[in-house]
VEXDREN-293252 format. One record per residue (C-alpha): z negated, x negated, y negated. Coordinates in steps of 0.1 Angstrom, whole numbers, padded with zeros to 4 digits, always signed. Example, Ala and Ser with C-alpha at 12.3 -4.5 7.8 and 13.67 -1.06 7.14 Angstrom:
BEGIN
TORLO  c3  c1  c2
TORLO  -0078  -0123  +0045
TORLO  -0071  -0137  +0011
***
This chain:
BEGIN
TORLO  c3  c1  c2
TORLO  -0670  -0323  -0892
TORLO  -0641  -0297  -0882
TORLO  -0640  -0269  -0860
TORLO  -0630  -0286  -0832
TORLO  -0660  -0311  -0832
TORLO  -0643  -0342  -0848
TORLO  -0653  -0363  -0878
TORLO  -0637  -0362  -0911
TORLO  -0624  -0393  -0928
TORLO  -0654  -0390  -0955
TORLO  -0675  -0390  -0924
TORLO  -0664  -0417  -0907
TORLO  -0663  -0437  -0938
TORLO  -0703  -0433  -0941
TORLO  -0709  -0441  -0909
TORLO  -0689  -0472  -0911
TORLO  -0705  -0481  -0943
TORLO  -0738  -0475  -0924
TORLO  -0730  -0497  -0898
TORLO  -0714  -0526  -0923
TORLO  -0749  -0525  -0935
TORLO  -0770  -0525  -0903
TORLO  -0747  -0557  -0889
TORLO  -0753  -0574  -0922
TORLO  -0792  -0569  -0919
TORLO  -0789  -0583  -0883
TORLO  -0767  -0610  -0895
TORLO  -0791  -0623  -0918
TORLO  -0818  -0616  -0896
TORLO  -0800  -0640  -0864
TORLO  -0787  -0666  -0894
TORLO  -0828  -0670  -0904
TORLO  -0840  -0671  -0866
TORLO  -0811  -0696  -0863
TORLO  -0824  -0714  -0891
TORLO  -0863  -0710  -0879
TORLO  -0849  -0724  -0846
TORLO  -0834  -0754  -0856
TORLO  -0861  -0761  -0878
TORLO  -0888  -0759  -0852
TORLO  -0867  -0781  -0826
TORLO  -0864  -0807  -0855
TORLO  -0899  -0805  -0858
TORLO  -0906  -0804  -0817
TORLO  -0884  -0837  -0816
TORLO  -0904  -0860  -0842
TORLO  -0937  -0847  -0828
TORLO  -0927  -0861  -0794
TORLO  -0909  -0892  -0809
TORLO  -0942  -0898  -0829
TORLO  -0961  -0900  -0799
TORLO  -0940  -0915  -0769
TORLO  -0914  -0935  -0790
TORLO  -0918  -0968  -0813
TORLO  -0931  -0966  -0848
TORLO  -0907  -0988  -0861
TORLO  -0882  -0983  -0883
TORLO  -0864  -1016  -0876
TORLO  -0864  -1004  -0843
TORLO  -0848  -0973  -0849
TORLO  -0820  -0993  -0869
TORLO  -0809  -1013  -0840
TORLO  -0814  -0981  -0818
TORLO  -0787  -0963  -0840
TORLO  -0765  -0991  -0850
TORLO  -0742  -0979  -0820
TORLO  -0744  -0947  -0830
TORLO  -0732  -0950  -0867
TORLO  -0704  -0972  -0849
TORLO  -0700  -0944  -0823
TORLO  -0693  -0920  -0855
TORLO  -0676  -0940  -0872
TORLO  -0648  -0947  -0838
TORLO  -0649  -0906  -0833
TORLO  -0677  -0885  -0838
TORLO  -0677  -0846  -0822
TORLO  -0681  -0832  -0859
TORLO  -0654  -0849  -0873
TORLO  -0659  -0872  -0904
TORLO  -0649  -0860  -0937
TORLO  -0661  -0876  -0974
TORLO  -0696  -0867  -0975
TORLO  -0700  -0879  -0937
TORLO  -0681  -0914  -0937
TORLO  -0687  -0936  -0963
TORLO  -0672  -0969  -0976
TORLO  -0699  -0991  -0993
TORLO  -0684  -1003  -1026
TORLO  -0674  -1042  -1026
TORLO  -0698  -1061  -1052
TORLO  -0688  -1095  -1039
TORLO  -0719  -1098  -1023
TORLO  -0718  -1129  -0999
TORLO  -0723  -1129  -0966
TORLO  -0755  -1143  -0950
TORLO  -0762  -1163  -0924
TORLO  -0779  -1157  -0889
TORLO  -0815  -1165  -0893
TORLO  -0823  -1191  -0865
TORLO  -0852  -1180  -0839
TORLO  -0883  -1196  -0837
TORLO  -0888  -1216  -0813
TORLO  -0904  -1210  -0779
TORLO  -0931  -1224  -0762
TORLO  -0972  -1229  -0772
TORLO  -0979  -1241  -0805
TORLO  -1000  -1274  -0808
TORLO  -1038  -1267  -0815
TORLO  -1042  -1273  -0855
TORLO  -1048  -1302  -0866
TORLO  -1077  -1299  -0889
TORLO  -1098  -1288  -0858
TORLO  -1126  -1312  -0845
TORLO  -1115  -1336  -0810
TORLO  -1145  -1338  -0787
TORLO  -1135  -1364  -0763
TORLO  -1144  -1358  -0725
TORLO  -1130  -1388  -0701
TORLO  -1125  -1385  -0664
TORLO  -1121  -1417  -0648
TORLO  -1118  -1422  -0609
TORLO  -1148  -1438  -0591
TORLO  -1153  -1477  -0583
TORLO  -1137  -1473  -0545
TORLO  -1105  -1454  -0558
TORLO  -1100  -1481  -0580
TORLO  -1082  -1508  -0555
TORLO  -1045  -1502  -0547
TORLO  -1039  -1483  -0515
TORLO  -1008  -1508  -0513
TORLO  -1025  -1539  -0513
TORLO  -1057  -1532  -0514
TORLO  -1061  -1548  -0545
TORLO  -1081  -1541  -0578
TORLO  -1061  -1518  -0599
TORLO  -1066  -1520  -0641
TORLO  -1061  -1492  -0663
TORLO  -1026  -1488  -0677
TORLO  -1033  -1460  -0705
TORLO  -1044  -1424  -0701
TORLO  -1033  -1389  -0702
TORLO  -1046  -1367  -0731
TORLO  -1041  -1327  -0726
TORLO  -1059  -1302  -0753
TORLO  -1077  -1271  -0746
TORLO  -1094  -1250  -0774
TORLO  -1129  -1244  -0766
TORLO  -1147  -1216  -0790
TORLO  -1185  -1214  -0788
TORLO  -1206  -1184  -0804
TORLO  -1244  -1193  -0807
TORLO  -1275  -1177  -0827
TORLO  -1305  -1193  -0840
TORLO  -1331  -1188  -0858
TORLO  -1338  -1200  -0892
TORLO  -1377  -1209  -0894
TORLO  -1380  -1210  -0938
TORLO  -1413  -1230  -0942
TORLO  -1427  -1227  -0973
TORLO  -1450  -1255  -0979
TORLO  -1489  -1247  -0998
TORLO  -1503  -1268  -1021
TORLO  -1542  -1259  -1032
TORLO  -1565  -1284  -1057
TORLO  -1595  -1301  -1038
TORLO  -1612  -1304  -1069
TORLO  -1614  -1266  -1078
TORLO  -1620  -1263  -1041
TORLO  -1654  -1283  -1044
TORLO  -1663  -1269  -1082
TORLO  -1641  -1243  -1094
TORLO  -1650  -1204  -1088
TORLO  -1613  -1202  -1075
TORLO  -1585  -1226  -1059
TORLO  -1552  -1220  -1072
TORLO  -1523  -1220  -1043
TORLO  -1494  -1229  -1050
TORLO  -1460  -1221  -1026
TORLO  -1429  -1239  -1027
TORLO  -1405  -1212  -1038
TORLO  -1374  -1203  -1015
TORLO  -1338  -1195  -1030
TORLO  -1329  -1158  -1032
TORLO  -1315  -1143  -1003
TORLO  -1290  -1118  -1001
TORLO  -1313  -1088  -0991
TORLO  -1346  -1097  -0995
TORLO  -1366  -1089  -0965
TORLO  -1341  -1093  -0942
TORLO  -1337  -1111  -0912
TORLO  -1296  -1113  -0921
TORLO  -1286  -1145  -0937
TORLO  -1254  -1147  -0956
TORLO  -1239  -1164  -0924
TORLO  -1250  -1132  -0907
TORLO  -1237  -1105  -0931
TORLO  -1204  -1123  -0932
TORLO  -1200  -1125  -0899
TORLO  -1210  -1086  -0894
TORLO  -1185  -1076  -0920
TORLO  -1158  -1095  -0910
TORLO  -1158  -1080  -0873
TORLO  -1159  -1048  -0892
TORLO  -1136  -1050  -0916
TORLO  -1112  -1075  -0908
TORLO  -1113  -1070  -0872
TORLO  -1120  -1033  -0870
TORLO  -1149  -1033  -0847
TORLO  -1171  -0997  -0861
TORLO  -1209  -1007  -0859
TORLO  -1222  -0994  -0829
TORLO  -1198  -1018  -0809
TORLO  -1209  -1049  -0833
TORLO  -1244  -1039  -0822
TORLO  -1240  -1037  -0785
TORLO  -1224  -1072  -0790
TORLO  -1253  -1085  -0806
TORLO  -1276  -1069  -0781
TORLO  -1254  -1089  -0755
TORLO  -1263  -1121  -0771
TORLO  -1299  -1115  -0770
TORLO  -1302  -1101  -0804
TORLO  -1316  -1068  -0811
TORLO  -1300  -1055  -0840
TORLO  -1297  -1013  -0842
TORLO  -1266  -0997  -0859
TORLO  -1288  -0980  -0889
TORLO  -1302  -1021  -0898
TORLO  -1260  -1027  -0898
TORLO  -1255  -1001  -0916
TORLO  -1281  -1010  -0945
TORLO  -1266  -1045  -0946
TORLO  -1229  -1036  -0953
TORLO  -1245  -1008  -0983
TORLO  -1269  -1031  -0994
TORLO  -1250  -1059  -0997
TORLO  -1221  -1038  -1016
TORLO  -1248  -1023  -1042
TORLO  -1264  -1057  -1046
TORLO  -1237  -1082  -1048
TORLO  -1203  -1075  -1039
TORLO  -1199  -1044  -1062
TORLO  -1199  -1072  -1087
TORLO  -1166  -1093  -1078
TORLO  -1152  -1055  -1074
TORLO  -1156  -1048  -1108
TORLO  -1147  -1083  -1121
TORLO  -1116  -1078  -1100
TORLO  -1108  -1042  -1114
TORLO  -1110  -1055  -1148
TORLO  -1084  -1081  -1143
TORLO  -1061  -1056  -1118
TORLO  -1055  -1035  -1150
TORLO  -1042  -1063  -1171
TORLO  -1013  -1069  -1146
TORLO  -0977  -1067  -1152
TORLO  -0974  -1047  -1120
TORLO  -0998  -1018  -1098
TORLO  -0989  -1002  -1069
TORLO  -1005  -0972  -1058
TORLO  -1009  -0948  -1026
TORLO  -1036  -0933  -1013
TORLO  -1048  -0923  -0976
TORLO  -1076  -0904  -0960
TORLO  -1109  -0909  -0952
TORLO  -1139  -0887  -0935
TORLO  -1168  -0884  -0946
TORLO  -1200  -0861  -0927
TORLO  -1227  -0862  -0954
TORLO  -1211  -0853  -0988
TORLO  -1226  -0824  -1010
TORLO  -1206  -0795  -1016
TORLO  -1180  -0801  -0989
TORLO  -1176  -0794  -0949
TORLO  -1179  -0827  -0924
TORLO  -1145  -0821  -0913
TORLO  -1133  -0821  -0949
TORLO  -1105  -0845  -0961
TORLO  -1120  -0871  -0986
TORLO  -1096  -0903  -1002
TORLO  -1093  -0937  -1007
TORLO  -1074  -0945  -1036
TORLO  -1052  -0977  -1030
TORLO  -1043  -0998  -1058
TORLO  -1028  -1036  -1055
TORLO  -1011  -1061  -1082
TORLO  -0973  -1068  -1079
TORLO  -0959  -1098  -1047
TORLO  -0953  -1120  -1073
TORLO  -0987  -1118  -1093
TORLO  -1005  -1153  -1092
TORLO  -1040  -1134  -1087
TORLO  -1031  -1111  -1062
TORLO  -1057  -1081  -1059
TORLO  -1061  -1053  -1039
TORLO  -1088  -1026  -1044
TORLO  -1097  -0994  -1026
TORLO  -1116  -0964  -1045
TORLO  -1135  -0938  -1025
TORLO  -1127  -0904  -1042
TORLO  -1134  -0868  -1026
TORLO  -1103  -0858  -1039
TORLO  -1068  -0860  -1045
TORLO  -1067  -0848  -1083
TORLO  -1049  -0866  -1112
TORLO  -1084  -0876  -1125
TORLO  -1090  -0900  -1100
TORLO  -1057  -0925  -1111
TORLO  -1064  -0914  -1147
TORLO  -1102  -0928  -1147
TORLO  -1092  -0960  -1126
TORLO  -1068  -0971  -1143
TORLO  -1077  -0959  -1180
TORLO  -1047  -0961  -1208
TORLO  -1026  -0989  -1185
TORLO  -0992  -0993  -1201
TORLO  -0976  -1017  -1173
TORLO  -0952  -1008  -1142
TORLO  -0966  -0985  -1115
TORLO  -0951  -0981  -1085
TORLO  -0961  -0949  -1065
TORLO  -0943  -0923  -1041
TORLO  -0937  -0891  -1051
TORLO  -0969  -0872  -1061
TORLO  -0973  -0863  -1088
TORLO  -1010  -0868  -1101
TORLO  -0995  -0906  -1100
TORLO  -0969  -0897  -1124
TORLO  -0996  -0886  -1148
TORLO  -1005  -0915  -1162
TORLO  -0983  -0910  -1194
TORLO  -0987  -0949  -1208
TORLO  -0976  -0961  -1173
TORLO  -0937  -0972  -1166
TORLO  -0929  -0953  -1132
TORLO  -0912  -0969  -1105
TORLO  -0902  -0945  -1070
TORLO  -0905  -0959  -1039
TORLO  -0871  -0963  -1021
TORLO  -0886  -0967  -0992
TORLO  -0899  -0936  -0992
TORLO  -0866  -0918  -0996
TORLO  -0853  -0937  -0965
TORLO  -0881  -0930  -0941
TORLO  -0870  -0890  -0949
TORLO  -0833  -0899  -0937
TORLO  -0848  -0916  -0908
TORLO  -0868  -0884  -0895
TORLO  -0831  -0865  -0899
TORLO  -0819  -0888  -0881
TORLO  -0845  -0889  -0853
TORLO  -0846  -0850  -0849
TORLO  -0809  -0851  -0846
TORLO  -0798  -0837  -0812
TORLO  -0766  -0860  -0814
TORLO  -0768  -0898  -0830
TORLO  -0747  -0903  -0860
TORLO  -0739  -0879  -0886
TORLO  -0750  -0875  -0925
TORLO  -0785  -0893  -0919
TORLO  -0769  -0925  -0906
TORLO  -0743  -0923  -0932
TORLO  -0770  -0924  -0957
TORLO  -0792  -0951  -0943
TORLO  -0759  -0974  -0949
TORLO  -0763  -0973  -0982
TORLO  -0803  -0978  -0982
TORLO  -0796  -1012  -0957
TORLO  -0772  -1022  -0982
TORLO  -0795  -1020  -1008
TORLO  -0821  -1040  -0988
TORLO  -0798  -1066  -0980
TORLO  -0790  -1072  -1020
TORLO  -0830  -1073  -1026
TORLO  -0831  -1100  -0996
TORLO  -0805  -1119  -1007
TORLO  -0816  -1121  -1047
TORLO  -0852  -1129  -1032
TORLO  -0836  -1159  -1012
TORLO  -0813  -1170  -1044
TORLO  -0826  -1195  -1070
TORLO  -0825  -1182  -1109
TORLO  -0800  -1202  -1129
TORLO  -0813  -1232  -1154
TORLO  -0829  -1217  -1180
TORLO  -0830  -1181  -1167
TORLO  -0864  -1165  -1155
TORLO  -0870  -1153  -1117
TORLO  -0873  -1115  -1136
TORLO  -0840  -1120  -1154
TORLO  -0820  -1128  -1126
TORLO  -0832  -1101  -1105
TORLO  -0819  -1078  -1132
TORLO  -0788  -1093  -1132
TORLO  -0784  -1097  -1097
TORLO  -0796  -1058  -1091
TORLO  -0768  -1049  -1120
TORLO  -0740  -1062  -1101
TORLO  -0749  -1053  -1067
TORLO  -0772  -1026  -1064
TORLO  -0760  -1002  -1092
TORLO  -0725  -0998  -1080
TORLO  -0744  -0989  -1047
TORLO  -0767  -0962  -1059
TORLO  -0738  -0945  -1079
TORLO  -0720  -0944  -1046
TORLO  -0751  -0928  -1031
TORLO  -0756  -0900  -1057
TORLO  -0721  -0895  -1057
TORLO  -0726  -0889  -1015
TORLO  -0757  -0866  -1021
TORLO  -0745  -0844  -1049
TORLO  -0713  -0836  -1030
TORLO  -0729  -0832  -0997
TORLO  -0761  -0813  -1009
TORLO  -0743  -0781  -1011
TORLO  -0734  -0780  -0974
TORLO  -0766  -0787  -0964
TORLO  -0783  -0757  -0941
TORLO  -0819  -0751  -0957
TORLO  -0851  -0762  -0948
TORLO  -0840  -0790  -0925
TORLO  -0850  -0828  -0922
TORLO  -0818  -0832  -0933
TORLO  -0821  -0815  -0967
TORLO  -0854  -0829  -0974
TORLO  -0843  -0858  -0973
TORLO  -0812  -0849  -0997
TORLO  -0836  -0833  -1021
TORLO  -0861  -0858  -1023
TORLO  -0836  -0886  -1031
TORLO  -0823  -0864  -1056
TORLO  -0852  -0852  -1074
TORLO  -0872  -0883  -1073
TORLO  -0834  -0901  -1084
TORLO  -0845  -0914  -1123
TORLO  -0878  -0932  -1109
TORLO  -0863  -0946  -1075
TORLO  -0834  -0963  -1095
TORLO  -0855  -0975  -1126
TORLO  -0863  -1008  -1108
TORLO  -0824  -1019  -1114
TORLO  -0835  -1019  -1151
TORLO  -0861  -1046  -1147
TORLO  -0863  -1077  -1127
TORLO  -0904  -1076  -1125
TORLO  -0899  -1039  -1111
TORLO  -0902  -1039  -1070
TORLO  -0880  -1016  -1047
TORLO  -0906  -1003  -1030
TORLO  -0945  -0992  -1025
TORLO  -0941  -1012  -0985
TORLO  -0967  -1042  -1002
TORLO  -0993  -1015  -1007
TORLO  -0987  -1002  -0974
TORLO  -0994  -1029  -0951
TORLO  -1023  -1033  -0969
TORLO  -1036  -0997  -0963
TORLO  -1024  -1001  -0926
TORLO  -1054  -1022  -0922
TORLO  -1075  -0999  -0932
TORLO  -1059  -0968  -0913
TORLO  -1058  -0992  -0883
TORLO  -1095  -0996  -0884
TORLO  -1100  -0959  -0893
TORLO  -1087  -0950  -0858
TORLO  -1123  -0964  -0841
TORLO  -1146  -0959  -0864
TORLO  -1129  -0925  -0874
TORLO  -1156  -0917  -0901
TORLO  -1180  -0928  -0928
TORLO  -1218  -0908  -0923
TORLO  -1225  -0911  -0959
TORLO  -1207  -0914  -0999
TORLO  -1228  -0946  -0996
TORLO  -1213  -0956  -0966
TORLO  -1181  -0950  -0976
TORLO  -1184  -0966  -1013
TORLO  -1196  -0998  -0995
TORLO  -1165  -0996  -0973
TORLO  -1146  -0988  -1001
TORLO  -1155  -1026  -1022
TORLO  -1156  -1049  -0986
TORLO  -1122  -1035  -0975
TORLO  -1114  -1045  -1005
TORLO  -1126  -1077  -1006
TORLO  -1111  -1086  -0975
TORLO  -1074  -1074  -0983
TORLO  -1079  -1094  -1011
TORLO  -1086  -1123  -0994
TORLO  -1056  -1121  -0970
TORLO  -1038  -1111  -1000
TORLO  -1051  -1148  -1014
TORLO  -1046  -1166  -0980
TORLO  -1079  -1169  -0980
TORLO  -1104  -1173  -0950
TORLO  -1128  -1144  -0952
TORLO  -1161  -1153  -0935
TORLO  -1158  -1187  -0956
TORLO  -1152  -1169  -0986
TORLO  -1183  -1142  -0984
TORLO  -1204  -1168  -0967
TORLO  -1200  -1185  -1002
TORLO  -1202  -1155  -1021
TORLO  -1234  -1142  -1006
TORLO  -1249  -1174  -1008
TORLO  -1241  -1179  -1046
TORLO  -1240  -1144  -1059
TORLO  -1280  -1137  -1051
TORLO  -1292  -1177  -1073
TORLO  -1269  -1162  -1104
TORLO  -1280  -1133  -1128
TORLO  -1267  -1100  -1135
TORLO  -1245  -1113  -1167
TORLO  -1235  -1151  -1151
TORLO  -1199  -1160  -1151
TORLO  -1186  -1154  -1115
TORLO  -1150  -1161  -1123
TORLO  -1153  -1192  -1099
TORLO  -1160  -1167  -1068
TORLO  -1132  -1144  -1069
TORLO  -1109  -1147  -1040
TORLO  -1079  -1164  -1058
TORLO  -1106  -1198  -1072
TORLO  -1113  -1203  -1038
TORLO  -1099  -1225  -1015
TORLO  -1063  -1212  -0995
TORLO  -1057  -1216  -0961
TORLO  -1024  -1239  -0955
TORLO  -0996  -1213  -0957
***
C-alpha cells in the first residue's frame, strides 16, 4: 500500500485472486445444495405419488401420453437429439384395436349343480280374471341365483372290535382285534385333510393371517385357537408337503428357463438376529412357456450369494434376474436382465418430474416399442417348419435390435448432460450398466424380456404379507415358505387348490417315505377350464 493509503496493483491482484477463490467455494457450495435440493424434491414427489397416486404403470402411460405429445408439439426446454427421438422403422405392422369385453353379468357356470325350487300360484288364482275360467300352464320362467353354503360336521371314525368267545371261555387271555383306520394327515388331530386344506387355502391363497381364520371358525361354532392353526400349517409342511417341494425343486432345476427375485419377510423368533430384522424369501419360477410350470419360495435369513448358489447347485440354463448381483454369481447360469426393470427407473424420472415430458418420456418410447414387438411376435404363428424359439429370434432380430441400438445410441449421447444423482441419471446408468444382460434375450428366442412372471407371483405373497405382516418362528416361516409355494404353483397350473391338497393330504399320509408321488404334483392333476 502507498503513502497515501491506496492499494498497489500486486495488492489488489491478491485480493482479487482471494475473492475468485472464495466465489468459487460458494459456487460449488450453492451448485451441491442445488443439486441436494432437487434431489430431495424428486424424492418428496414419489413418496407422495407412492402413497396417494395409482400403482400402475399402465396408468401412468395413458396419464403421460399427452404429455410426450405436448413435448413433442412444443415443450418449455426445447427439444434437441437426445430429447426427441424418431423410433427406427422395422416394418413392423400395425395392430389392431383389441375389442372390449362385453358388459353385463356373466351366466353362472355350467358345471355347477341346478337345485330346482318351483313357485306356482294357488288353486283360486288359477281361473282367468277374464272369464273366470280355468287357466292351464303355458311354460315357466327360470331365473338363477348362486347359493353358497359353508357347513361343519363331525366325522365319528368307528373302529369296529372283534374278540374270540372261545379264548374268552378257556383261554388265559382274549385277543382283540381293531379294524385299522387309514393314516391321517396329523395323527391325533381333530383336522382332516378337508380341514387343513381349507385352513391353508384361506391363508395362503386368500390372505387371511390365522388369528382371523380362528375367529371365523369360532363364529361357526368351532373352537379352534391360533397356536392348534399354527401347528397344522408346520406340521403338515414337515410331514407331507415338504415332499412335493422337494420333488418339485428337483425338476425346477432341469428347466430350460428360471427366474429369480427375491422379497422380504419378518421373522420374531430367529437366533442370532433382532425381531425387527430383515429376513428373505428367495423366489424362483420356471419360464411362461414351460409345460410343468413351477414356482417355489425359499426362506433364507439373508441376502448373500450362497443362498442362489446352494438352490440352484451347478444349473447351466437361462436365468432371468434384476440387477443384483449375488444372482449374477452363478457362473454356469446364462444371464438374462430384466427390461422391465430398467423402465420402471425412467418411470420414477418421469413421476418426480416437476413438468411432464422431457428425457424420461422420450426414453419410455423406445421401451413401449419394444413391448409392442414382444406382443406382436407372441400373437404371430412360427412359420412351417420353424420352432416357436426360432421365430422369436428372428422376429426380435428384425424389430427389436434396430430399437435397442437406437436406445444406447440416446443414452450414451445424453448421459453426459445429465446432472448427478437424479432419478433421471439412475435411470441412464442402470440401463447402461446393466446393457449386455438386458439385450441378451434378442439372441435367443427361449430367452424372456423380462422378470414381470416372477413378479406377479411374489405379489401374492407381498399382498398377503401386508395382514399378517410376520412369521413368529424359522418354522413358521419355512412352512410358509413350501404352501406358498404350493399354491402359486397351482395357479401357475390352473389348478384348483383346496381340490388339489385335499387330494394330496389324503394320499400323501397311505404312501411311504420313498413311493413315487409323481402323480400328485400340481401339473398331473386335473386343470380348471382355462
Amino acid at each position: 500500500m502507498n503513502r497515501a493509503g491506496t492499494p498497489t496493483v500486486a495488492e489488489l491482484m491478491a485480493l482479487l485472486a482471494a475473492n475468485a477463490a472464495e466465489i468459487a467455494v460458494l459456487k460449488a457450495e450453492r451448485e451441491a445444495l442445488a443439486q441436494r435440493v432437487f434431489k430431495l424434491e424428486e424424492e418428496l414427489a414419489l413418496a407422495q405419488l407412492h402413497r396417494f397416486a395409482p400403482r400402475s404403470e399402465k396408468h401412468m402411460d395413458r396419464v403421460f401420453n399427452e404429455a410426450e405429445k405436448s413435448a413433442v408439439e412444443g415443450d418449455d426446454e426445447g427439444c434437441d437429439e437426445t430429447d426427441c427421438v424418431d423410433l427406427p422403422n422395422t416394418g413392423l405392422p400395425e395392430t389392431e384395436k383389441a375389442e372390449g369385453k362385453k358388459r353385463g353379468r356373466r351366466p353362472l357356470p355350467a358345471n355347477l349343480p341346478r337345485e330346482r325350487v318351483e313357485y306356482d300360484l294357488a288353486d283360486d288364482q288359477k281361473i282367468c280374471p277374464c272369464c273366470s275360467n280355468q287357466m292351464h300352464r303355458m311354460g315357466e320362467t327360470v331365473s338363477e341365483q348362486l347359493h353358497i353354503e359353508v357347513t361343519a360336521k363331525v366325522l365319528q371314525n368307528a373302529r369296529f372290535k372283534y374278540a374270540c368267545r372261545h379264548c374268552e371261555r378257556t383261554g388265559i387271555s382274549t385277543p382283540v382285534v381293531i379294524a385299522p383306520m387309514s393314516a391321517q394327515p396329523l395323527p391325533g388331530s381333530i383336522a382332516t385333510a378337508s380341514t387343513l386344506a381349507f385352513a391353508f387355502v384361506h391363508k395362503y391363497v386368500d390372505g387371511t393371517p390365522l388369528y382371523r381364520l380362528a375367529q371365523a371358525f369360532e363364529r361357526a361354532g368351532v373352537p379352534v385357537s391360533r397356536g392348534a392353526l399354527g401347528h397344522w400349517v408346520i406340521g403338515s409342511s414337515e410331514r407331507h408337503l415338504i415332499r412335493i417341494y422337494d420333488a418339485l425343486k428337483l425338476r425346477l432345476r432341469s428347466q430350460t428357463v428360471i427366474h429369480g427375485d427375491e422379497t422380504t419377510v419378518q421373522v420374531l423368533k430367529e437366533e442370532g438376529k433382532n425381531p425387527t430384522s430383515i429376513s428373505y424369501m428367495w423366489a424362483y419360477r420356471s419360464g411362461e412357456d414351460s409345460e410343468r410350470p413351477i414356482v417355489l419360495f425359499d426362506y433364507q435369513p439373508g441376502r448373500g450369494q450362497e443362498y442362489p448358489q446352494t438352490f440352484l447347485g451347478d444349473y447351466r440354463g437361462i436365468l432371468m434376474s434384476d440387477g443384483y448381483s449375488a444372482w449374477r454369481t452363478l457362473k454356469g447360469a446364462t444371464h438374462v436382465g430384466c427390461m422391465a426393470h430398467a423402465r420402471r427407473r425412467f418411470v420414477d424420472a418421469l413421476k418426480a418430474r416437476k413438468k411432464p415430458g422431457g428425457p424420461p418420456a422420450q426414453a419410455l418410447k423406445y421401451f413401449d416399442q419394444l413391448y409392442r414387438i414382444e406382443r406382436q411376435a407372441r400373437d404371430e404363428k412360427p412359420d412351417d417348419g420353424e420352432t416357436q424359439a426360432d421365430y422369436m429370434r428372428r422376429f426380435r432380430q428384425k424389430h427389436s435390435v434396430p430399437v435397442l441400438n437406437a436406445l444406447k445410441a440416446w443414452l450414451d449421447a445424453i448421459a453426459p448432460k445429465l446432472v448427478p444423482d437424479t432419478k433421471l441419471e439412475d435411470a441412464v446408468s442402470y440401463a447402461r450398466g446393466q446393457w449386455e444382460y438386458l439385450t441378451r434375450y434378442t439372441e435367443d428366442g427361449r430367452m424372456p424380456i423380462d422378470n414381470n412372471l416372477l413378479e406377479r407371483d411374489i405379489r401374492i405373497f407381498a399382498t398377503g404379507r401386508k395382514s399378517w405382516l410376520f412369521s413368529d418362528t424359522v418354522q413358521g416361516a419355512r412352512a410358509s415358505a413350501v404352501i406358498y409355494s404350493l399354491m402359486l404353483t397351482c395357479r401357475a397350473c390352473r389348478v384348483e387348490p383346496f381340490a388339489w391338497l385335499r387330494h394330496v393330504l389324503t394320499e400323501l399320509p397311505q404312501r411311504p417315505g420313498d413311493a413315487d408321488i409323481d402323480d400328485l404334483l400340481p401339473f398331473n392333476f386335473k386343470k380348471q377350464p382355462a
